[in-house]
SENU-20491 format. One line per 2 residues: number of its first residue (from 1); for each residue x, y, z of C-alpha. Coordinates in nm, 3 decimals. Example, Ala and Ser with C-alpha at 12.3 -4.5 7.8 and 13.67 -1.06 7.14 Angstrom:
2
1> 1.230 -0.450 0.780 ~ 1.367 -0.106 0.714
END
This chain:
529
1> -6.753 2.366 2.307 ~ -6.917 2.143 2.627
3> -7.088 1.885 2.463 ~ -7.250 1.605 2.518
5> -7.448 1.299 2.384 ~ -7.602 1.017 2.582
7> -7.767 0.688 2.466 ~ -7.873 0.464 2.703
9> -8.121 0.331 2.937 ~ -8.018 0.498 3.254
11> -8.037 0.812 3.146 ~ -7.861 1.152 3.247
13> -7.534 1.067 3.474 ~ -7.198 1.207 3.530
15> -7.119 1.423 3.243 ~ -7.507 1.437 3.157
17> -7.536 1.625 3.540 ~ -7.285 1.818 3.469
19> -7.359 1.976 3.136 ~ -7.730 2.015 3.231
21> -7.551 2.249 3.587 ~ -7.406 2.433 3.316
23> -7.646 2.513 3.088 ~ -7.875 2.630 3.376
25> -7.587 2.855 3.487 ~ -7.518 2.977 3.165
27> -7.923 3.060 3.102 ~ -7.955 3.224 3.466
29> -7.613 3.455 3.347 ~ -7.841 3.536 3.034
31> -8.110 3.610 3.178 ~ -7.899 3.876 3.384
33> -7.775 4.005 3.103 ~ -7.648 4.378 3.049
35> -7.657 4.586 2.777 ~ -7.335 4.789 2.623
37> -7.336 5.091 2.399 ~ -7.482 5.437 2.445
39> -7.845 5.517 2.538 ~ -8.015 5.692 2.305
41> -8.056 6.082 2.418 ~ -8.217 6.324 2.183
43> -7.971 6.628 2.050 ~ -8.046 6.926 2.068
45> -8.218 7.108 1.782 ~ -8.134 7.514 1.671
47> -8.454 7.679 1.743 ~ -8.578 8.024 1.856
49> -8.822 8.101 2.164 ~ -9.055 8.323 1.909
51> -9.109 8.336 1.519 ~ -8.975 8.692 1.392
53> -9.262 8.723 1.157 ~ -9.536 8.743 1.383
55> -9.723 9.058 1.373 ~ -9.844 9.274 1.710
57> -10.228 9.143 1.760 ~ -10.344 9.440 1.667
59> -10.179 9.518 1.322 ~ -10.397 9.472 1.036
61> -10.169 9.165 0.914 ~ -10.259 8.935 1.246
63> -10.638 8.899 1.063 ~ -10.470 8.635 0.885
65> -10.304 8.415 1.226 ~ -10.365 8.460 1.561
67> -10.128 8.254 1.840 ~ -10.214 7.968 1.908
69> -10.469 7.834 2.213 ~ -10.451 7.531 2.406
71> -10.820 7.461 2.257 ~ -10.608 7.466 1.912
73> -10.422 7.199 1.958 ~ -10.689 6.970 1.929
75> -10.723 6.807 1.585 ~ -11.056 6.858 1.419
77> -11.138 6.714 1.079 ~ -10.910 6.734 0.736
79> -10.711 7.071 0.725 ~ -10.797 7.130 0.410
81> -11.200 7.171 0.535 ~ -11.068 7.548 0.671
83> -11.078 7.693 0.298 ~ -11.455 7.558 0.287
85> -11.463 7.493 -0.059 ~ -11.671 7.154 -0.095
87> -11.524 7.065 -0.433 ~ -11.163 7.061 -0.292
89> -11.259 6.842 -0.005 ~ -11.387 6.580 -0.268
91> -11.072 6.599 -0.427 ~ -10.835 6.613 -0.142
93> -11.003 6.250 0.027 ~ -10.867 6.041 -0.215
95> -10.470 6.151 -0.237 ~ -10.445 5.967 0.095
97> -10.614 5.590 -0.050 ~ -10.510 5.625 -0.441
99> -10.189 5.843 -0.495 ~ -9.968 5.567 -0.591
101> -9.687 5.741 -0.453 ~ -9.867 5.731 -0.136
103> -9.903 5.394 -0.167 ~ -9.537 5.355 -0.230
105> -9.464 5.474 0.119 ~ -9.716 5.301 0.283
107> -9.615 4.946 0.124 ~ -9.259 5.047 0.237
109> -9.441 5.129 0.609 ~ -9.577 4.765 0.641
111> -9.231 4.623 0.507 ~ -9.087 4.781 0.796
113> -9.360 4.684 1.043 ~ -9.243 4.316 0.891
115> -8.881 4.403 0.981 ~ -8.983 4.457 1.356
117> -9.106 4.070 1.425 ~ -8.805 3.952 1.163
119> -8.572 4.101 1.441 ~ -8.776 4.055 1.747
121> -8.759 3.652 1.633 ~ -8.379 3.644 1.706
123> -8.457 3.668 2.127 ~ -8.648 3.325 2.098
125> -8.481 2.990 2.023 ~ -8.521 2.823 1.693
127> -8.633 2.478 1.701 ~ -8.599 2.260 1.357
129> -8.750 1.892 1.311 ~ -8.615 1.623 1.109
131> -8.669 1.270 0.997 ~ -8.502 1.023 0.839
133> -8.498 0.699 0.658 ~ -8.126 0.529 0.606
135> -8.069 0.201 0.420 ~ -7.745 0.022 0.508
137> -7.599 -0.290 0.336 ~ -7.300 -0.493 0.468
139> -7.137 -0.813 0.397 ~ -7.224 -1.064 0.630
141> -6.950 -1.360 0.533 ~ -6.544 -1.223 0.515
143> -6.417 -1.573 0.590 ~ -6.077 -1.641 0.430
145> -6.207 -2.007 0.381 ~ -6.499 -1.939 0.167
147> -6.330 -1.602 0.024 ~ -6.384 -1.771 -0.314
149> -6.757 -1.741 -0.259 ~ -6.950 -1.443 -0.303
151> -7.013 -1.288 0.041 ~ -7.396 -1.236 0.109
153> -7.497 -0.892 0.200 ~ -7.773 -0.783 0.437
155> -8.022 -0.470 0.405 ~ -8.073 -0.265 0.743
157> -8.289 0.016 0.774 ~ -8.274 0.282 1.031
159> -8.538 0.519 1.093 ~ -8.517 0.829 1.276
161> -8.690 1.138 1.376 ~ -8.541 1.408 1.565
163> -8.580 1.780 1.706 ~ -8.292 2.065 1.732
165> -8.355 2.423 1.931 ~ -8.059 2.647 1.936
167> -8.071 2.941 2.108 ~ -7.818 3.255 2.110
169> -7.915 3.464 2.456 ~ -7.883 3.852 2.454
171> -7.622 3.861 2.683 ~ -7.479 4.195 2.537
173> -7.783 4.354 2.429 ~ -7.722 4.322 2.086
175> -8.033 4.187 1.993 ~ -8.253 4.363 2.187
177> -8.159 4.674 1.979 ~ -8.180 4.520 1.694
179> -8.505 4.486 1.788 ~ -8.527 4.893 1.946
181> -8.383 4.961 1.577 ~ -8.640 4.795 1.383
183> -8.931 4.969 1.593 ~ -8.737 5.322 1.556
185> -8.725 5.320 1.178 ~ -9.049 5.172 1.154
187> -9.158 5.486 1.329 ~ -8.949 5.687 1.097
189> -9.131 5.521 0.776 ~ -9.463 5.585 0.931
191> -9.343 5.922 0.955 ~ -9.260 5.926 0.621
193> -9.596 5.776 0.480 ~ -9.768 6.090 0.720
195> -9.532 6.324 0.526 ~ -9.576 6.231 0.206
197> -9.985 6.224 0.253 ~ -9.966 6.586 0.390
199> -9.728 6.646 0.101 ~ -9.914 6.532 -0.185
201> -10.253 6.671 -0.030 ~ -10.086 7.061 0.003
203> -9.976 7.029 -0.399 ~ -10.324 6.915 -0.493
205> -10.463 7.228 -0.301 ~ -10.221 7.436 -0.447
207> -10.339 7.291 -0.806 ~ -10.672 7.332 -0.701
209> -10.663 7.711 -0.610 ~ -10.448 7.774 -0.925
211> -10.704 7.592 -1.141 ~ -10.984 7.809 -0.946
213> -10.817 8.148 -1.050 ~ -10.683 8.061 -1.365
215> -11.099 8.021 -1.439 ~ -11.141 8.331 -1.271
217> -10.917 8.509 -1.516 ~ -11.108 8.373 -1.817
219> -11.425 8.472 -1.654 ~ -11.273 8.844 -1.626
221> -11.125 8.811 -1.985 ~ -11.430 8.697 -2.141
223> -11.620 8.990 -2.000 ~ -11.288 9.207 -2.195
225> -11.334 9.084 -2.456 ~ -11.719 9.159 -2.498
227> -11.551 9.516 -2.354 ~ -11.342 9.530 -2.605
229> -11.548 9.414 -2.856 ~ -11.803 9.697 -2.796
231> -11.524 9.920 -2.776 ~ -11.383 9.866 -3.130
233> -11.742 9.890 -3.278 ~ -11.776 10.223 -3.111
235> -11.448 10.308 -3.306 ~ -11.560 10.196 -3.665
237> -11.897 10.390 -3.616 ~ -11.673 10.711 -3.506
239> -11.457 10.610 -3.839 ~ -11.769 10.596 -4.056
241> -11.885 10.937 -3.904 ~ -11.537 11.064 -3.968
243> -11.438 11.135 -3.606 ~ -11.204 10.886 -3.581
245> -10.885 10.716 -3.816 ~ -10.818 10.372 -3.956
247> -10.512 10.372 -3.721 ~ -10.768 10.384 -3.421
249> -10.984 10.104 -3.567 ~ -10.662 9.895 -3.612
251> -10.571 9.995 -3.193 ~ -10.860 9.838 -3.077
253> -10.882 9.526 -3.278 ~ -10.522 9.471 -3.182
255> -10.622 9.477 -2.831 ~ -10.942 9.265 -2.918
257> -10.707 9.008 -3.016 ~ -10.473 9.023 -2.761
259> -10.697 8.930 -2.526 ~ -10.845 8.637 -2.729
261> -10.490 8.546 -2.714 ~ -10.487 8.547 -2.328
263> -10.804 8.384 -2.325 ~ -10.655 8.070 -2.505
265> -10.348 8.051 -2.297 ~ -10.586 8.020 -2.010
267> -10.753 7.787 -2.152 ~ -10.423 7.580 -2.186
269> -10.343 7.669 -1.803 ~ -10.657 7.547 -1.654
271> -10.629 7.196 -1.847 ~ -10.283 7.152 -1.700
273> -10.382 7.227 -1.362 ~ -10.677 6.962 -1.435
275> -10.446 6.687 -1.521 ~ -10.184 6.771 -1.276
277> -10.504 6.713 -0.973 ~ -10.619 6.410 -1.169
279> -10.269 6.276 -1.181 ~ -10.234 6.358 -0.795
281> -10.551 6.133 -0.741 ~ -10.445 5.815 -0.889
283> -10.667 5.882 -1.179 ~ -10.569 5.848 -1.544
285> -10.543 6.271 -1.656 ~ -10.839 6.184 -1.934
287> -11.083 6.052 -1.675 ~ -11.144 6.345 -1.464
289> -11.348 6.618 -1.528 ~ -11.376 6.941 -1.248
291> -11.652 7.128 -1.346 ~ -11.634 7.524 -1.367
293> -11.657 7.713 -1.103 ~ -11.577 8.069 -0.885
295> -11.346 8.101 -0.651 ~ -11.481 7.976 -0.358
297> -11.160 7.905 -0.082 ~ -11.166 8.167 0.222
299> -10.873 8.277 0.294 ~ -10.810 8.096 0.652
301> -10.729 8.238 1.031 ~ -10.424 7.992 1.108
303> -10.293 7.951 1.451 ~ -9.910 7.943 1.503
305> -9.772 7.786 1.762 ~ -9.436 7.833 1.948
307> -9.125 7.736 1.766 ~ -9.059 7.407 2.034
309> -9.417 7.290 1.937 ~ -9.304 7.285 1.589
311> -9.055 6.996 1.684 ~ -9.357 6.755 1.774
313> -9.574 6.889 1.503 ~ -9.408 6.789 1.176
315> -9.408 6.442 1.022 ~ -9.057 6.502 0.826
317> -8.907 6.646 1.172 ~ -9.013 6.339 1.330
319> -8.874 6.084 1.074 ~ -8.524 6.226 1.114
321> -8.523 6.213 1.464 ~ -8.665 5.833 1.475
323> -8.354 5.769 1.202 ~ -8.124 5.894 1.434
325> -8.271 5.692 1.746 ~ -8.229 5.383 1.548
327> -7.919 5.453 1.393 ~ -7.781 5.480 1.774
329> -7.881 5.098 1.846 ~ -7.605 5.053 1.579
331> -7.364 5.202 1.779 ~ -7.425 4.937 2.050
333> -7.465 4.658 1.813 ~ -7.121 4.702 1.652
335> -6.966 4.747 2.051 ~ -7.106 4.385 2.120
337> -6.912 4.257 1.852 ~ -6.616 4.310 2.108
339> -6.758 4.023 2.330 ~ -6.791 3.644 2.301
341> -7.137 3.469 2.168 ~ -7.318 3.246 2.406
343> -7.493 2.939 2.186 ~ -7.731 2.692 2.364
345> -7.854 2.390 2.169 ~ -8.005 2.067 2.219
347> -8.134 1.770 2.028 ~ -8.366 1.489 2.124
349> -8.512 1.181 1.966 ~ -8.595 0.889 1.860
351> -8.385 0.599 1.628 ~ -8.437 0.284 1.580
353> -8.481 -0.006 1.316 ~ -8.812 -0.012 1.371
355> -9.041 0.240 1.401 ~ -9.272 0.042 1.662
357> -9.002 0.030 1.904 ~ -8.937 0.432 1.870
359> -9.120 0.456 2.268 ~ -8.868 0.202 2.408
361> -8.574 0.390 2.638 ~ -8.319 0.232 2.437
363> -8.420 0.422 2.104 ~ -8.415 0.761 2.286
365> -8.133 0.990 2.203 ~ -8.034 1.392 2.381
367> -7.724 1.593 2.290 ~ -7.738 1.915 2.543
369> -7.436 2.193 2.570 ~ -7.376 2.546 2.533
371> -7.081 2.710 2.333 ~ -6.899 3.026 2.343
373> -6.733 3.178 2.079 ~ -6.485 3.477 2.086
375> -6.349 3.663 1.762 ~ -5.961 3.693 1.860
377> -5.840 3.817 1.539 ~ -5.985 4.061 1.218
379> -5.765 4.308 1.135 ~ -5.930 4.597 1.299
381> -6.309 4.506 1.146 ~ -6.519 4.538 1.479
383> -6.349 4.899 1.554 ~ -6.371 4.991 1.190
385> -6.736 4.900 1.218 ~ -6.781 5.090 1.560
387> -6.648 5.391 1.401 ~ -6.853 5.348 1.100
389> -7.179 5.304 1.329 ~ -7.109 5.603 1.478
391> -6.988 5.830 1.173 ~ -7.364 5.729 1.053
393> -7.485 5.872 1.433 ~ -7.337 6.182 1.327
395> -7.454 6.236 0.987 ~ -7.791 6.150 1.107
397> -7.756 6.428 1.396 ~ -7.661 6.642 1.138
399> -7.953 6.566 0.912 ~ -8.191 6.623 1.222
401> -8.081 6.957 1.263 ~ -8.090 7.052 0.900
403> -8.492 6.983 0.897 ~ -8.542 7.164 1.185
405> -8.371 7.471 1.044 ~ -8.571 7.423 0.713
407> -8.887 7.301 0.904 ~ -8.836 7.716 1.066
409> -8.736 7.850 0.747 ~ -9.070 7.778 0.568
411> -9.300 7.853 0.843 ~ -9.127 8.219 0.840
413> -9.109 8.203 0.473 ~ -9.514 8.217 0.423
415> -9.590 8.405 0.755 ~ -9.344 8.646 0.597
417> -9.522 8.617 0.272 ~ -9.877 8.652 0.424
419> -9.812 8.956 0.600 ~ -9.621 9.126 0.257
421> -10.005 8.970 0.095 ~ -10.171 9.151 0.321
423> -10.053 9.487 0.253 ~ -10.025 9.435 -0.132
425> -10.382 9.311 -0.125 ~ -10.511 9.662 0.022
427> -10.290 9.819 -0.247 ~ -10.405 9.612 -0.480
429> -10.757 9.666 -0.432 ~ -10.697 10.038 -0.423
431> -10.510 10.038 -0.780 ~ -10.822 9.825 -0.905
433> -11.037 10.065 -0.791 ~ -10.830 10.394 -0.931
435> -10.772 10.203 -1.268 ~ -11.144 10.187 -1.303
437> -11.236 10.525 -1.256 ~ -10.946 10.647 -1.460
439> -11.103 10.416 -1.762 ~ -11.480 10.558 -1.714
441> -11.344 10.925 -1.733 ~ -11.128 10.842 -2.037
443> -11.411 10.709 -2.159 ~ -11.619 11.037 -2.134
445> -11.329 11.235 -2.287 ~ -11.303 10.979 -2.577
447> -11.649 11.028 -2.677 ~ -11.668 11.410 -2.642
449> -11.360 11.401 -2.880 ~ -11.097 11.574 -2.606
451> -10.896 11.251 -2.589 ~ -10.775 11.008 -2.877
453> -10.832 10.635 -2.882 ~ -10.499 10.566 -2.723
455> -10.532 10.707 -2.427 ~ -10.825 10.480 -2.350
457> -10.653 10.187 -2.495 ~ -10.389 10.321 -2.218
459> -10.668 10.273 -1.986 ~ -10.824 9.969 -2.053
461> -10.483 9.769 -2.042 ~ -10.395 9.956 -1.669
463> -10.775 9.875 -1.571 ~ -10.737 9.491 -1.697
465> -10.355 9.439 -1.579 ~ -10.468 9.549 -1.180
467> -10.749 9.303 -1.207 ~ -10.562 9.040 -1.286
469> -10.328 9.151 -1.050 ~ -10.565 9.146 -0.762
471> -10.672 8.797 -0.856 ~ -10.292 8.682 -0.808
473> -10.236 8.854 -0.485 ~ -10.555 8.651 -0.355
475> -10.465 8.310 -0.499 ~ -10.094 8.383 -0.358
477> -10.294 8.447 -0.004 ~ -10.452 8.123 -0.015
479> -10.115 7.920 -0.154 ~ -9.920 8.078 0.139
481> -10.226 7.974 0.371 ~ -10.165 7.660 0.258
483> -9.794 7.626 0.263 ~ -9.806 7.775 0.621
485> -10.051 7.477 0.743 ~ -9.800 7.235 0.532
487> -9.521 7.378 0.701 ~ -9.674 7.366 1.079
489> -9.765 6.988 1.023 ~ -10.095 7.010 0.935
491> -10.296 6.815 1.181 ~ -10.049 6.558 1.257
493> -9.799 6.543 1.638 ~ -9.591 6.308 1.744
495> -9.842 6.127 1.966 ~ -9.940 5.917 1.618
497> -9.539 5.770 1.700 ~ -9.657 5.511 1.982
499> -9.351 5.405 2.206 ~ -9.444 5.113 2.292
501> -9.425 4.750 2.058 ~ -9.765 4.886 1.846
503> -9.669 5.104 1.600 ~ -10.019 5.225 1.423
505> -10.138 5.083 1.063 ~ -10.319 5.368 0.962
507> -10.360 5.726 1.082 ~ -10.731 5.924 0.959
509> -10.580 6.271 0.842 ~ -10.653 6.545 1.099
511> -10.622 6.902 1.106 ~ -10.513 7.231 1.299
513> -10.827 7.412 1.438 ~ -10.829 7.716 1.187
515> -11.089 7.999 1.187 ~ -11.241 8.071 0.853
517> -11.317 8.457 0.747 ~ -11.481 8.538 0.414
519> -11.251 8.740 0.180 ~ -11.378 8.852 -0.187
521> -11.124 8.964 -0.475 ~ -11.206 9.307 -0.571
523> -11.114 9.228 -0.898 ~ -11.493 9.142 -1.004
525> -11.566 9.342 -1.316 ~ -11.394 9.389 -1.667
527> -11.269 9.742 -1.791 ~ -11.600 9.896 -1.936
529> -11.531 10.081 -2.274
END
């Protein structure tokens, strides 16, 4: 350590000169500083040039997507505005400002945000201020000739007040990506607050659609039940008249009550689904109340984009690759280690017995010198730590690539699923259709006596069971819709990730351009006795 303290009237001289030539060399070799480690590079990714579930333009299953536009890269509104249902866009604006687990990620966000000036504060020097008050008392009589007497003492007081900067220059680089590493995961928790919003918003849809169709089953049920009800009276008057057995009467209130039973469990369905939105919300399960409705979502026109666009598009995609960028700086960080620190500190003030006499030269005090320290010695700890940093590089790379291949996986997962829909909806709609005309001829038969009551209980249970089954295929249309949009990112890119030293507080949801067309279930009447 070159160090040096002067007190005295003439000020700096000889050493003083000296010290102060050094420490202007040493800051000008700072200043000139270099870097070691590697620069960050992003890895490649396994990806495809095409998704193998999209249809030919001109199949019947490209109604539901069409490729993507430049136009449709534009973000327009809330995503979930493209199923035009006005009661789901009430619900779906406040997952974003009251799901706590939203909040969660976004109190974790600023934290980070914090974490960037915490490490950008290490490139400046640190100045601390003290002052002090010291009493002193010494003998003033050690005479051998009065040593009999008590010696008198004296009181002194010293007062002092004094300032200290120390400053460590980045001469390796360390620092500096400390401070690259701070910004990277910040972007990586931002990333992660985006994911979890577009997350929490695709369950509540899903919740939402399943609560709509859920009340669409007890609207077709209740309309059974009146069927059935009708139908069973029809039996006791053809029981009365002779026509017909006990063991007919006991068919059809069987079947009554079955579907009372059905009824109920709907009931129970729809009440779950209306705690599990409330619950999504930030609201207590008891306070909210959706009223009744139809099944208003349209099933959506999404636009897919190229496979490489999916890479910019998707908020969990991003946050691994921002992890690995800042996991890199560590790499660098832990090489530094290798070289010697550069410290430069210096202390000035003023001392004296009296603090009127603080402005005098004499009272003035300086202490200026840099120091260099070199680790010679720890058992293999900075390459340990090297390897280490780099191990974590690695797993991180690794990671990366794993959401990209399940990022690809679910976007051909529900285009898959969609295009399967599509077909089982026509064949749906066709067994709906045949069930229903099967049930008004049994009908006839029954009542001219050529039948018996259990072929049109037969009837009524195929007519029921394919409108139901109609109603599924649609609300599995519009969850797939939905999981596709989750899957393609929603509305969010990369371009919310700023690369400069602002990383954003808040980001308005957006969404993908998506063409609405009007589909209807063709499940919309009950079996007729």
């Amino acid at each position: 350590m070159n160090h040096l303290t002067k007190k005295t009237k003439y000020g700096l001289r000889g050493a003083g000169r000296r010290t102060l030539a050094m420490t202007i060399a040493t800051f000008a070799f700072a200043t000139s500083a270099c870097m070691v480690g590697p620069n960050y590079r992003r890895p490649s990714a396994p990806q495809s040039p095409t998704f193998k579930e999209l249809p030919p333009p001109s199949s019947p299953e490209a109604q539901i997507w069409k490729e993507a536009q430049p136009g449709d890269q534009m973000l327009r509104g809330n995503w979930w505005e493209v199923f035009d249902d006005a009661q789901l866009n009430q619900l779906e604006e406040q997952v974003a400002i009251s799901n706590q687990n939203v909040l969660t990620f976004e109190a974790q966000y600023r934290a980070a945000r914090a974490a960037i000036g915490i490490a950008r504060s290490n490139l400046f020097p640190v100045v601390n201020g003290t002052a002090t008050v010291t009493n002193t008392r010494t003998p003033t009589s050690t005479s051998a000739a009065i040593s009999a007497a008590p010696a008198s003492k004296t009181t002194r007081t010293n007062y002092q007040i004094a300032a200290e900067a120390t400053w460590q220059p980045d001469v390796w680089g360390n620092l500096r990506r400390g401070v690259t590493a701070s910004r990277r995961t910040a972007q990586a928790t931002f990333a992660d607050l985006e994911n979890a919003k577009l997350s929490y918003q695709a369950t509540l849809a899903q919740a939402y659609l399943g609560l709509r169709a859920t009340e669409e089953q007890q609207q077709l049920l209740q309309r059974t039940v009146v069927s059935y009800q009708d139908y069973r009276q029809l039996t006791q008057l053809r029981l009365n008249a002779g026509i017909a057995s006990g063991a007919d009467v006991a068919q059809a209130e069987t079947q009554l009550a079955n579907a009372k039973t059905q009824l109920t469990d709907l009931g129970i369905a729809r009440a779950q689904f209306e705690h599990a939105i409330a619950v999504l919300m930030g609201t207590p399960a008891s306070a909210l109340t959706i009223p009744s409705g139809t099944m208003n979502a349209t099933l959506p026109e999404i636009p897919v984009t190229l496979p490489s666009t999916l890479l910019e598009r998707r908020p969990d995609i991003a946050a691994a690759e921002r992890r690995m960028a800042a996991t890199n700086e560590q790499i660098g960080i832990a090489k530094a280690a290798y070289y010697p620190n550069l410290t430069l500190s210096a202390t000035g003030g003023l001392e004296g017995t009296d603090p009127a006499q603080w402005f005098t030269w004499p009272s003035r005090f300086w202490s200026l010198g840099p120091q260099v320290a070199q680790t010679i010695f720890s058992a293999g700890r900075r390459h340990a730590q090297v390897e280490q940093a780099q191990a974590l590089y690695d797993a991180d790379v690794a990671g990366y690539r794993q959401t990209v291949l399940t990022a690809f996986q679910q976007v051909e997962d529900n285009l898959a699923s969609l295009r399967l829909l599509s077909n089982e909806a026509g064949s749906s709609a066709d067994a709906v259709k045949a069930a229903q005309e099967n049930l008004d001829i049994t009908n006839y038969q029954y009542k001219a006596g050529i039948v018996s009551s259990l072929n049109v209980i037969i009837a009524q249970s195929a007519a029921l069971q394919a409108q139901i089954t109609a109603i599924d295929i649609h609300t599995r249309q519009l969850t797939s819709s939905v999981l596709l949009i989750e899957a393609l990112g929603g509305g969010w890119d990369t371009s919310k990730l700023t690369s400069g030293t602002q990383i954003p507080y808040q980001n308005n949801p957006s969404s993908v351009p998506i063409k609405t067309t009007k589909q209807t279930t063709p499940a919309s009447s009950a079996p007729k006795p």
